[in-house]
FIBA-156518 format. One line per 10 residues: number of its first residue (from 1); their letters; for each residue x, y, z of N, C-alpha, C. Coordinates in Angstrom, 2 decimals. Each point is the difference from the previous one (the first is absolute). Layout:
NUM = A = X,Y,Z,X,Y,Z,X,Y,Z ~ ... .
This chain:
1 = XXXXXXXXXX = -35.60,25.28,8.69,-0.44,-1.38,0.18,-0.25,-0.24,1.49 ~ -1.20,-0.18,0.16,0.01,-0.76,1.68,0.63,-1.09,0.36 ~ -0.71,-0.13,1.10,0.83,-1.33,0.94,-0.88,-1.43,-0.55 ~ -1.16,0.31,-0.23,-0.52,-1.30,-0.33,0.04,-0.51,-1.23 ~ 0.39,0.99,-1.18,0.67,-0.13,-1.26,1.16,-0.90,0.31 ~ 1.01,0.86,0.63,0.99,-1.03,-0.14,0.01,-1.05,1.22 ~ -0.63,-0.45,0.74,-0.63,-1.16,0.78,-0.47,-1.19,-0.92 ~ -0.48,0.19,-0.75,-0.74,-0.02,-1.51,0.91,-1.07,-0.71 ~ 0.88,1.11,-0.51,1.51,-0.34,-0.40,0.32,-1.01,0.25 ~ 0.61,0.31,1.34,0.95,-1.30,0.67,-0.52,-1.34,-0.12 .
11 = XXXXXXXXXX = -1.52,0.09,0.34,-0.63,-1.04,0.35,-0.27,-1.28,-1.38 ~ 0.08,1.17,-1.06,-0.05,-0.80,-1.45,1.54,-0.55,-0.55 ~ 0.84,0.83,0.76,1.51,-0.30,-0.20,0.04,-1.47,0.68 ~ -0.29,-0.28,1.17,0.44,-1.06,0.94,-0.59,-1.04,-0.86 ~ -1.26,0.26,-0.42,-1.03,-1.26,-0.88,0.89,-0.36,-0.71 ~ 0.53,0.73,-0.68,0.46,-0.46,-1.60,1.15,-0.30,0.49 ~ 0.96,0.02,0.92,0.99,-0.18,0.75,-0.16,-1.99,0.24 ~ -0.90,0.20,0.87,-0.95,-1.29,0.68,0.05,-1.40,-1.31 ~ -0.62,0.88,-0.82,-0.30,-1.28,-1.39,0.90,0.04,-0.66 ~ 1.30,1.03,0.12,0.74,-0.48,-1.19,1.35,-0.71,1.32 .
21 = XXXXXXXXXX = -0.52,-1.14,0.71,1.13,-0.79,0.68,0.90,-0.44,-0.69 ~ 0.35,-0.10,-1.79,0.87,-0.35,-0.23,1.15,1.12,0.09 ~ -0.60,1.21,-0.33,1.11,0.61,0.86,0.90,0.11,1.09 ~ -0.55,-0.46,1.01,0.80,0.41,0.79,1.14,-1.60,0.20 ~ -0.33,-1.37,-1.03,0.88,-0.84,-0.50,1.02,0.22,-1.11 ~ -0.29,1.03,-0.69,1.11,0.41,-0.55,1.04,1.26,0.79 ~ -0.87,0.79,0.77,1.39,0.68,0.81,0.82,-0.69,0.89 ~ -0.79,-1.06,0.67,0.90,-0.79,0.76,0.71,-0.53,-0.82 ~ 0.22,-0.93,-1.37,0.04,-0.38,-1.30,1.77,0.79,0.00 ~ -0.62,0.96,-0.34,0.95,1.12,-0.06,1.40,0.64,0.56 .
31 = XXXXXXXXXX = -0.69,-0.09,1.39,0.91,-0.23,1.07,1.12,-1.04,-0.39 ~ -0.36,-1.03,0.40,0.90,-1.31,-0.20,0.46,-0.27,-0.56 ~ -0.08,0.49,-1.61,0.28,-0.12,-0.99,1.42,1.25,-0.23 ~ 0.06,0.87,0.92,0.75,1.11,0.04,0.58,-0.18,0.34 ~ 0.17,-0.17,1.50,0.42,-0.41,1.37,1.18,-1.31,-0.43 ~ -0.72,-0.80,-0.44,0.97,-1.43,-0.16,0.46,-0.41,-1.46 ~ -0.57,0.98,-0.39,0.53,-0.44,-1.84,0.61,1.19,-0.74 ~ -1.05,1.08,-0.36,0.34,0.71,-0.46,1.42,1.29,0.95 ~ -0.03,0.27,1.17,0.61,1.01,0.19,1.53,-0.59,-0.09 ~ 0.19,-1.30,0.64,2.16,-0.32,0.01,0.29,-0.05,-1.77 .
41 = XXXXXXXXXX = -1.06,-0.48,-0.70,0.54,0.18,-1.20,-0.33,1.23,-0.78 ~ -0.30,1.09,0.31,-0.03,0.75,-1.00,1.09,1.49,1.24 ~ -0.03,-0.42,1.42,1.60,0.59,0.15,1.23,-0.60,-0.50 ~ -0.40,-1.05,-0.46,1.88,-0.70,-0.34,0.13,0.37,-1.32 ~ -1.26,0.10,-0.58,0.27,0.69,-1.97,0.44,1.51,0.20 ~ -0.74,0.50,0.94,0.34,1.70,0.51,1.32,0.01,0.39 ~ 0.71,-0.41,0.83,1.10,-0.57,0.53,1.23,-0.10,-1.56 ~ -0.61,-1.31,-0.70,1.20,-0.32,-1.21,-0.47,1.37,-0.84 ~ -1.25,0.56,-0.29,0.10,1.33,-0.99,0.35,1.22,0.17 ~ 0.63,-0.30,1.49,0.85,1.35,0.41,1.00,-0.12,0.23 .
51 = XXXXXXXXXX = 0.50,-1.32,-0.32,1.11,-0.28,0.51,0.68,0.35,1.34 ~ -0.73,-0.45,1.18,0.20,0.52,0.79,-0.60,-1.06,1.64 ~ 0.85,-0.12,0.49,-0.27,-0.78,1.33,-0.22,0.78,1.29 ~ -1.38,-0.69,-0.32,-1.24,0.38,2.07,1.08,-0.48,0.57 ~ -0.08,0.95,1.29,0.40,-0.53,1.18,-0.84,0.50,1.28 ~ 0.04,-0.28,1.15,-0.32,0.11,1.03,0.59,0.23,0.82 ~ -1.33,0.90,1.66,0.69,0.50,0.78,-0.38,-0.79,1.34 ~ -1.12,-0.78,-0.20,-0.71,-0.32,1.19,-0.14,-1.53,-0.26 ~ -0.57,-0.45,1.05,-0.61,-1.65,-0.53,-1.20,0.28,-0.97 ~ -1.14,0.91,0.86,-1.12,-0.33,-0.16,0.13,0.90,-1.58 .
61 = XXXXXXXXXX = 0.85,0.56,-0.72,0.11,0.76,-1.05,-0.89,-0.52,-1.31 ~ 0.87,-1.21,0.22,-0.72,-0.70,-1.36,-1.52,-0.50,-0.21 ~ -0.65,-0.16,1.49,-1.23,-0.54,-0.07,-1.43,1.31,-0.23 ~ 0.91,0.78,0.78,-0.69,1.58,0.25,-0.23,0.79,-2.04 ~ 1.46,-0.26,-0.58,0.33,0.38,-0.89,-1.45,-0.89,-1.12 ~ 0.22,-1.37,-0.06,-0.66,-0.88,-0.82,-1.18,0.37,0.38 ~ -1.02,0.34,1.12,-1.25,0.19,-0.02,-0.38,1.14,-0.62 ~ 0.48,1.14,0.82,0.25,1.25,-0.91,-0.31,-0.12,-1.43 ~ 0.98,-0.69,-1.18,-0.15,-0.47,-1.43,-0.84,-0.28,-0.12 ~ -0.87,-1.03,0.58,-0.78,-1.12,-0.65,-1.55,0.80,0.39 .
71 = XXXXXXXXXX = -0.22,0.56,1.27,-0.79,1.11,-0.27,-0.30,0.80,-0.92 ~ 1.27,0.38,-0.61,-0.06,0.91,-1.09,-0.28,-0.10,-1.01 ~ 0.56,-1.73,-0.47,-0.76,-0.50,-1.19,-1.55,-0.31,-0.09 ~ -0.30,-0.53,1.47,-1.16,-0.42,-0.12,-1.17,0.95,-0.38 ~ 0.49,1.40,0.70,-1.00,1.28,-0.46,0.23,0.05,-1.20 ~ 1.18,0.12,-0.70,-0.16,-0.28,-1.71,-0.97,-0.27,-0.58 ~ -0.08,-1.61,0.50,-0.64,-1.12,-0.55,-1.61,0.30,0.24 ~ -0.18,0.36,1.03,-1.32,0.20,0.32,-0.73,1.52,-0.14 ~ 1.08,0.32,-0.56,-0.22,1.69,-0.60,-1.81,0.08,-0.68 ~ -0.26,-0.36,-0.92,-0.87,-0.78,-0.97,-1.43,0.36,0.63 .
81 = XXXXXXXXXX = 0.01,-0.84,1.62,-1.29,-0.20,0.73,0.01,1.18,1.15 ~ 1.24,0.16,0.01,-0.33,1.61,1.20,-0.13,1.13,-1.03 ~ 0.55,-0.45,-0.94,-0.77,1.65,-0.83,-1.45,-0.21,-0.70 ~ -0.81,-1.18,0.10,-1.19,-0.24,-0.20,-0.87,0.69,1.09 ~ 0.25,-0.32,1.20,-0.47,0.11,1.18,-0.05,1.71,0.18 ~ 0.75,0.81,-0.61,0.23,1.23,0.46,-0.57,0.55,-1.34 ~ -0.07,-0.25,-1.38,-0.46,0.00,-1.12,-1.83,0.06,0.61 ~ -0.13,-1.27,0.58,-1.82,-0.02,0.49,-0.11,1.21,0.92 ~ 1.18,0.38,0.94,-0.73,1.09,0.87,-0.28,1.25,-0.80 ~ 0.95,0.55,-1.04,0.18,0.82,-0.79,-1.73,0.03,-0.69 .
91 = XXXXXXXXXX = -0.42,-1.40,-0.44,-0.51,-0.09,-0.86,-1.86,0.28,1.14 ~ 0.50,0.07,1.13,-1.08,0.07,0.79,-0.34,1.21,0.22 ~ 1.31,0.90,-0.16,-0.23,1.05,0.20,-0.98,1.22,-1.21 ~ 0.72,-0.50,-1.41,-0.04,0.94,-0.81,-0.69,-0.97,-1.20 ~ -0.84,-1.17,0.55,-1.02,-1.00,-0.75,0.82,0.34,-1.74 ~ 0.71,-0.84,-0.35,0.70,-0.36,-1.23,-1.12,-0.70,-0.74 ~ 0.13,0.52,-1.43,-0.57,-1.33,-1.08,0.56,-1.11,0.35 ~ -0.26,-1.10,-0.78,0.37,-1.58,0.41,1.96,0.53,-0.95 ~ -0.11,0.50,-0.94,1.18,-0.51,-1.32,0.79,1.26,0.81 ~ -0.90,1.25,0.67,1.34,0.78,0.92,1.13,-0.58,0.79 .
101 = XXXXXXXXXX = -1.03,-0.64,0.83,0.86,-0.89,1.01,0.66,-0.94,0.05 ~ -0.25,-0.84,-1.30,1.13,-1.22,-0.60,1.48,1.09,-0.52 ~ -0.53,0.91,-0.59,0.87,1.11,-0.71,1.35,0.52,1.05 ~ -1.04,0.40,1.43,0.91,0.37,0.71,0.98,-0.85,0.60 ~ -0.73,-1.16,0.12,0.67,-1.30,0.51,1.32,-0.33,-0.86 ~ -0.08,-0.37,-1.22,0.51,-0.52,-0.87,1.52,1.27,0.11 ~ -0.51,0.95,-0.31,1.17,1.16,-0.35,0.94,0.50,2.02 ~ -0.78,-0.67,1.20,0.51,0.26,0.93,0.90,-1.29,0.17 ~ -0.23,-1.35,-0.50,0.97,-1.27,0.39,1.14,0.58,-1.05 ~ -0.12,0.51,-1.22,1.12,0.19,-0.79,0.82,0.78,0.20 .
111 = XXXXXXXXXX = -0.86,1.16,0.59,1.54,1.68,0.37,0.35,-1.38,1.30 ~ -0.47,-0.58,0.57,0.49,-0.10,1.22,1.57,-1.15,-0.11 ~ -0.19,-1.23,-0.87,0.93,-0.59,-0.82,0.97,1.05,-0.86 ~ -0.43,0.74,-0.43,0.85,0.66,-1.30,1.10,0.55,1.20 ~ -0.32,0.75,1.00,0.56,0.51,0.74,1.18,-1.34,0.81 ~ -0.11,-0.76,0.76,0.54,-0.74,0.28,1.14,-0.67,-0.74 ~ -0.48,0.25,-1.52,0.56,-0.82,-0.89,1.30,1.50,-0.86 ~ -0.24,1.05,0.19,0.67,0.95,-0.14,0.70,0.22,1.04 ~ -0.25,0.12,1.04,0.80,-0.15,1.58,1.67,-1.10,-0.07 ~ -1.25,-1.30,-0.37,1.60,-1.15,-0.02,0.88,-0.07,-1.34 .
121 = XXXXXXXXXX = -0.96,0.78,-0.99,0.88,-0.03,-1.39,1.30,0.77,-0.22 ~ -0.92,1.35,0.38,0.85,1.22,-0.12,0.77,0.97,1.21 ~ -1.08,0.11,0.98,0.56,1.02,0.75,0.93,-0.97,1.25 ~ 0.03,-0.65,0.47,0.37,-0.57,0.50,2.07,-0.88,-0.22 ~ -0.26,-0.56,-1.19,1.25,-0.20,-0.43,0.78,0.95,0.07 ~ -0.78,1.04,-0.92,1.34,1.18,-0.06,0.28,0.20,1.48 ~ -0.74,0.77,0.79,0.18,0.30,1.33,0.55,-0.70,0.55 ~ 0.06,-1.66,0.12,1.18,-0.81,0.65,0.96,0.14,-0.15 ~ 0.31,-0.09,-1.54,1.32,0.44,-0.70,0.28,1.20,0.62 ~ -0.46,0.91,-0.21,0.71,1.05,0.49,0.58,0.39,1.13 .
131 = XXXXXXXXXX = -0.56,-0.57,0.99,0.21,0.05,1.51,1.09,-1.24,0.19 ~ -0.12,-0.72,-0.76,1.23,-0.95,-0.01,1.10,0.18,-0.75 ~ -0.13,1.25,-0.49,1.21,0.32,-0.70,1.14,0.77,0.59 ~ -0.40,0.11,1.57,1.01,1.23,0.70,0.73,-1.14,0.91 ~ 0.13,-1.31,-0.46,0.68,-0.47,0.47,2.01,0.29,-0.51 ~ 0.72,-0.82,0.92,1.37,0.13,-0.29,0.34,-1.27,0.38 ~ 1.81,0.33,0.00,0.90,-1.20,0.32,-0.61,-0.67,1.66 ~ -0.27,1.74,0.54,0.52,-0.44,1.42,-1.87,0.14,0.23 ~ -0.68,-0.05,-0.55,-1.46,0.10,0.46,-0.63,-1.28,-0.87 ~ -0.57,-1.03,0.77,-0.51,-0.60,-1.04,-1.55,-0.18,0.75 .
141 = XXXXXXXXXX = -1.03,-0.27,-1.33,-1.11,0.25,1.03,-0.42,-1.23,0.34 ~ -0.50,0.17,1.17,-1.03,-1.33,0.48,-0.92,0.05,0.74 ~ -1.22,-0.35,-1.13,-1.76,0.79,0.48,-0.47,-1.25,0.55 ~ -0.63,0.71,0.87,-0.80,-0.72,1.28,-1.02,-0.21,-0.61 ~ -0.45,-1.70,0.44,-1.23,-0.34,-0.69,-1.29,0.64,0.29 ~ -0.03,0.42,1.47,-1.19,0.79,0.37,0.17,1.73,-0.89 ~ 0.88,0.25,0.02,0.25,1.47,-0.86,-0.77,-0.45,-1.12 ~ -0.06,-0.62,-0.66,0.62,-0.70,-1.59,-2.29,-0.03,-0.05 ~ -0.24,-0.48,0.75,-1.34,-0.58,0.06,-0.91,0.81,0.10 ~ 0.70,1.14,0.87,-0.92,1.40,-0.09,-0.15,1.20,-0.68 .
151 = XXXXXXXXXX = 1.72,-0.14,-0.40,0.08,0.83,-1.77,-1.18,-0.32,-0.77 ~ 0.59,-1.11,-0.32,-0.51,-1.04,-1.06,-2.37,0.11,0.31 ~ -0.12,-0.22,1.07,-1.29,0.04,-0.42,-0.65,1.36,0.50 ~ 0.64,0.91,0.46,-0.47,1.26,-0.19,-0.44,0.55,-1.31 ~ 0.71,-0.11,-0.84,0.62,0.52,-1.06,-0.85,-0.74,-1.04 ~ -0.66,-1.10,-0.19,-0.46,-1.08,-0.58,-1.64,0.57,0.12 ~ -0.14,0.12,1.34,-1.42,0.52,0.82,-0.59,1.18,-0.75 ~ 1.16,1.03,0.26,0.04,1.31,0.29,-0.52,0.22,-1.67 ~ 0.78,-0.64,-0.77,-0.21,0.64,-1.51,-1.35,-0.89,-0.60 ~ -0.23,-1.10,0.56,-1.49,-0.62,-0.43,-1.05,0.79,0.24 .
161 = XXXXXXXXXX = 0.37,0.85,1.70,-1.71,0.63,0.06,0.36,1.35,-0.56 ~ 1.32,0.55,-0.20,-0.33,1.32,-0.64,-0.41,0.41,-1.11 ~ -0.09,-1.48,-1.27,-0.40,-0.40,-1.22,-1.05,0.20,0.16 ~ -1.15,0.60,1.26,-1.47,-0.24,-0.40,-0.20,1.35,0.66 ~ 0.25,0.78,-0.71,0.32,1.39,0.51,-1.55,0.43,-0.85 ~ 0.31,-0.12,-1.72,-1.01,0.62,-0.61,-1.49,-0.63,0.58 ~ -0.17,-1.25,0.47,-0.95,-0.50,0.46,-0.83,0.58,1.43 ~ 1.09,0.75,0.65,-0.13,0.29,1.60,-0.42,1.45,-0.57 ~ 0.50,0.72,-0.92,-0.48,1.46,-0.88,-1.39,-0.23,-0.12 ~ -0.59,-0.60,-0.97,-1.18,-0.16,-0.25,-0.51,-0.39,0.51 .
171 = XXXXXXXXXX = -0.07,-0.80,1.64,-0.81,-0.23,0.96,-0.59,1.14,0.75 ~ 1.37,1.01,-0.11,-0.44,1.16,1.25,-0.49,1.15,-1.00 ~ 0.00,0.07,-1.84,-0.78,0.70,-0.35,-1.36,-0.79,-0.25 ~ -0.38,-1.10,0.17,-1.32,-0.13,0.24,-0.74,0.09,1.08 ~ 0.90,0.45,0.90,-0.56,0.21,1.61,0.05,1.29,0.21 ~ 0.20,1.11,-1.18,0.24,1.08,0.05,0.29,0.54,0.85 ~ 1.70,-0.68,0.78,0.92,0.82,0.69,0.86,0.70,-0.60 ~ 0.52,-0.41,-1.52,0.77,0.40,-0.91,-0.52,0.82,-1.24 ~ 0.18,0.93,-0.70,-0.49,0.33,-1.36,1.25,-0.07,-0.74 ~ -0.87,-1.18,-1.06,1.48,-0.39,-0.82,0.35,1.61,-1.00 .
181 = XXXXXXXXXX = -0.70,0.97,-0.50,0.08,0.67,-0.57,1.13,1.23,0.60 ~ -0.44,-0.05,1.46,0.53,0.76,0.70,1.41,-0.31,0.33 ~ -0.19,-1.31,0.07,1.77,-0.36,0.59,0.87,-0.23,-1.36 ~ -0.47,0.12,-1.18,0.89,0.03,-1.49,0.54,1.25,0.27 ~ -0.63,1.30,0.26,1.12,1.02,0.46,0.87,-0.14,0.92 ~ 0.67,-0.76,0.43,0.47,0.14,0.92,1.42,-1.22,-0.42 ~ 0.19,-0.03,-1.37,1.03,-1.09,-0.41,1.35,0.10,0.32 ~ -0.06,1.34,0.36,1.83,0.30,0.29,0.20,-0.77,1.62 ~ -0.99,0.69,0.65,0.29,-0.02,1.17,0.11,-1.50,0.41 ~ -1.32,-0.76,-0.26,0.21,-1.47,-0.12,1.36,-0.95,-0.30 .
191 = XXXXXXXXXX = -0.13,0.97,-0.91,1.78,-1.09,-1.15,0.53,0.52,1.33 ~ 0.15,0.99,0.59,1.42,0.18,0.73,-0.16,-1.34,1.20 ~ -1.19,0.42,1.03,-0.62,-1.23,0.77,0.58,-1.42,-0.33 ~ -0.30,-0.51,-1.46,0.50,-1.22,-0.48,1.10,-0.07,0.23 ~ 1.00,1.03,-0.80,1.33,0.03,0.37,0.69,-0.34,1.08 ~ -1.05,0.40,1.11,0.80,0.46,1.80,-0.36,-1.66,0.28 ~ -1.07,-0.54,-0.49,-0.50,-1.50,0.14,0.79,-0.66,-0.45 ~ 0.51,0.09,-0.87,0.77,-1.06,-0.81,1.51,-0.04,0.29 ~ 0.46,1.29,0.59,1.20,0.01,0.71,0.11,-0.42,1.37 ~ -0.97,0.05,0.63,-0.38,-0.99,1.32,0.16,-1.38,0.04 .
201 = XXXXXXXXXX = -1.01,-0.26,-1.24,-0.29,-1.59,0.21,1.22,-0.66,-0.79 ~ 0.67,0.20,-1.55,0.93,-0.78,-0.10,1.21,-0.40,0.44 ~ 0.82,-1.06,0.11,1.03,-0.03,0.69,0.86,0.99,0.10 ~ 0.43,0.05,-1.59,1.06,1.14,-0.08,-0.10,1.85,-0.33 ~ 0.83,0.46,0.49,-0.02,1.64,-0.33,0.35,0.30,-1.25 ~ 0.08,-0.90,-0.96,0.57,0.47,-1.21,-1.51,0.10,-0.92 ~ 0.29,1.38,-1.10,-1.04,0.47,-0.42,-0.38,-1.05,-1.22 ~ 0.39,-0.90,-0.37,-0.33,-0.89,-0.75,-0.94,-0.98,1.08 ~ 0.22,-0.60,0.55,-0.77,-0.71,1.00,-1.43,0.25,0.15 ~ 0.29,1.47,0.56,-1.17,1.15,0.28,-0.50,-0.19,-1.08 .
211 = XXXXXXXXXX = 0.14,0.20,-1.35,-0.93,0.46,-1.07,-0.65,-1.35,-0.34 ~ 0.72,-1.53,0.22,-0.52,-1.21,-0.51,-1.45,-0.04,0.99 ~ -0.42,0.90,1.34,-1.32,-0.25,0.91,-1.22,1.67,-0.64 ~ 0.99,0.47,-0.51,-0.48,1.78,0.47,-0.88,0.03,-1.65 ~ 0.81,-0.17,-0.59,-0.84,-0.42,-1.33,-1.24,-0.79,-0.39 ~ 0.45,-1.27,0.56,-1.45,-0.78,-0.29,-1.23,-0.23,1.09 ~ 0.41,0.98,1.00,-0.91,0.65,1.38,-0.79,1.35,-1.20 ~ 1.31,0.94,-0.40,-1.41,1.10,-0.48,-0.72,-0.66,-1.30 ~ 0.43,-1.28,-0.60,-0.61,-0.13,-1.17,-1.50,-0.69,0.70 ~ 0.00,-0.95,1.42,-0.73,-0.40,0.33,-1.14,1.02,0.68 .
221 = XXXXXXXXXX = 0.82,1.05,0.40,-1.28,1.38,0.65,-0.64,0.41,-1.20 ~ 0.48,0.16,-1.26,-0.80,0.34,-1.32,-1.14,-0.85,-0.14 ~ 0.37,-1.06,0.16,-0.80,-1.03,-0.43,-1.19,0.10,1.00 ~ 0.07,0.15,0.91,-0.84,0.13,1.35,-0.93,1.35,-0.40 ~ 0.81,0.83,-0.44,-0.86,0.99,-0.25,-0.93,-0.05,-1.12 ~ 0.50,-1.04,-0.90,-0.74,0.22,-1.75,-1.43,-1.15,0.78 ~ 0.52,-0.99,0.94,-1.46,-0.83,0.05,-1.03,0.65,1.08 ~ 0.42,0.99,0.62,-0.87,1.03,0.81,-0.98,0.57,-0.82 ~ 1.10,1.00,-0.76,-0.92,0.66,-0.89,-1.18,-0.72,-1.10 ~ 0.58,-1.37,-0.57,-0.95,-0.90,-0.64,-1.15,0.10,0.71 .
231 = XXXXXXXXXX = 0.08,-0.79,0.87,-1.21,-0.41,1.85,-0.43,1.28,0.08 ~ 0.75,1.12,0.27,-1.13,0.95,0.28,-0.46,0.51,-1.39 ~ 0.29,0.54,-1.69,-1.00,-0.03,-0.88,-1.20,-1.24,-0.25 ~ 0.67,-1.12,0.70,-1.58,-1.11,-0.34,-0.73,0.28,1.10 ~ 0.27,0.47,1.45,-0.67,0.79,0.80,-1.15,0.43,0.29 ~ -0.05,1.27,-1.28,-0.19,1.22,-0.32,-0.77,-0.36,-1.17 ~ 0.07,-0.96,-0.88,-0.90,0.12,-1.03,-1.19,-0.88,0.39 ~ 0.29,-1.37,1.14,-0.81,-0.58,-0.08,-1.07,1.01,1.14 ~ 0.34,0.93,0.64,-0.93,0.81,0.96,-0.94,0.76,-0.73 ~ 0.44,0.36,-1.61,-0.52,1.21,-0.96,-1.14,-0.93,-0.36 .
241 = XXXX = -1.29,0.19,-0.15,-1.15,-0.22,-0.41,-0.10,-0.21,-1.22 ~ -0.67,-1.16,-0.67,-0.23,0.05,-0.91,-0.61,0.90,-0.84 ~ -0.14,1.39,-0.85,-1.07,0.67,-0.45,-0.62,-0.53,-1.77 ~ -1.12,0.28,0.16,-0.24,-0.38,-1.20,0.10,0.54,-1.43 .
């Protein structure tokens, strides 16, 4: 791709940027709405569902801490229109049917929720629990709200964008950096990869933990691979000539 291609790009990005001003009233929207509403109350439910009292080390802890959050929600929230925006570059690149690109859209806001929503359901509780379980008489714990804020939305983050794994597969086998055919041999080695991933990223070292990320990571690389291979047989047939 040249420079004036993607000059091109940008320049149609900013337009549509330009006219859709109600956007940038709902991120501010967003903001404020985080910032002053949503983040003290959904640490004080975090707080009573862990049974467990923030504390602090600094003054500026709590203010540093609350922006932090409310940032975090707000990318949530606005998840939707930045994966549109990156959906169009995609779609600039590798010119999508109209029903592709709703397709991709549609199935990238959902791994990206499903993930988030598996993050605070599942992996997360346990892992608190568990790390809060090495308490004693003479140890009792008391998590710092800034600790608490960066666990907490790492972890929230971390498992929303790794949900769009099969999606990020089939981008780079339509850019034929990847051959999905080629990298199906290679399932052991992968699973292990996942493994070493999933023992990284979840809280805890216990192999139950591990398997609640490591599992529905390789079920999601399958999946990545089965819509490659789809994309590249429709490929391939629509290149074959009609004969009579």
């Amino acid at each position: 791709m040249n420079s004036k291609k993607i000059a091109h790009f940008l320049k149609r990005l900013i337009k549509l940027w330009k006219q859709k001003g109600i956007l940038i009233i709902f991120l501010l929207l967003a903001i404020y709405l985080s910032f002053f509403w949503s983040s003290p109350y959904i640490l004080k439910y975090l707080q009573t569902n862990y049974n467990q009292k923030f504390i602090f080390y600094s003054v500026s802890e709590p203010l540093v801490s609350l922006l932090k959050f409310s940032f975090v929600l707000t990318f949530i929230l606005i998840f939707p229109f930045l994966w549109y925006f990156l959906i169009s570059f995609f779609n600039f690149l590798f010119s999508f049917k109209k029903s592709l690109f709703w397709l991709f859209y549609l199935l990238g806001v959902f791994l990206f929720y499903l993930g988030v929503f598996f993050s605070y359901e599942v992996t997360l509780p346990y892992g608190i629990k568990f790390l809060i379980s090495f308490k004693t008489e003479k140890i009792e714990p008391a998590i710092s709200l800034g600790h608490f804020v960066n666990f907490f939305s790492f972890f929230v983050l971390a498992f929303g964008l790794i949900f769009e794994l099969p999606l990020f597969i089939c981008f780079l086998s339509m850019a034929r950096i990847i051959n999905p055919l080629k990298l199906g041999r290679y399932r052991k080695e992968i699973f292990f990869i996942i493994v070493v991933i999933a023992a990284l990223v979840t809280p805890t070292p216990d192999a139950f933990n591990m398997s609640l990320l490591a599992i529905p990571l390789y079920i999601l690389f399958e999946l990545g691979l089965l819509l490659s291979r789809i994309f590249q047989k429709s490929e391939i047939s629509s290149d074959v000539p009609n004969t009579p």
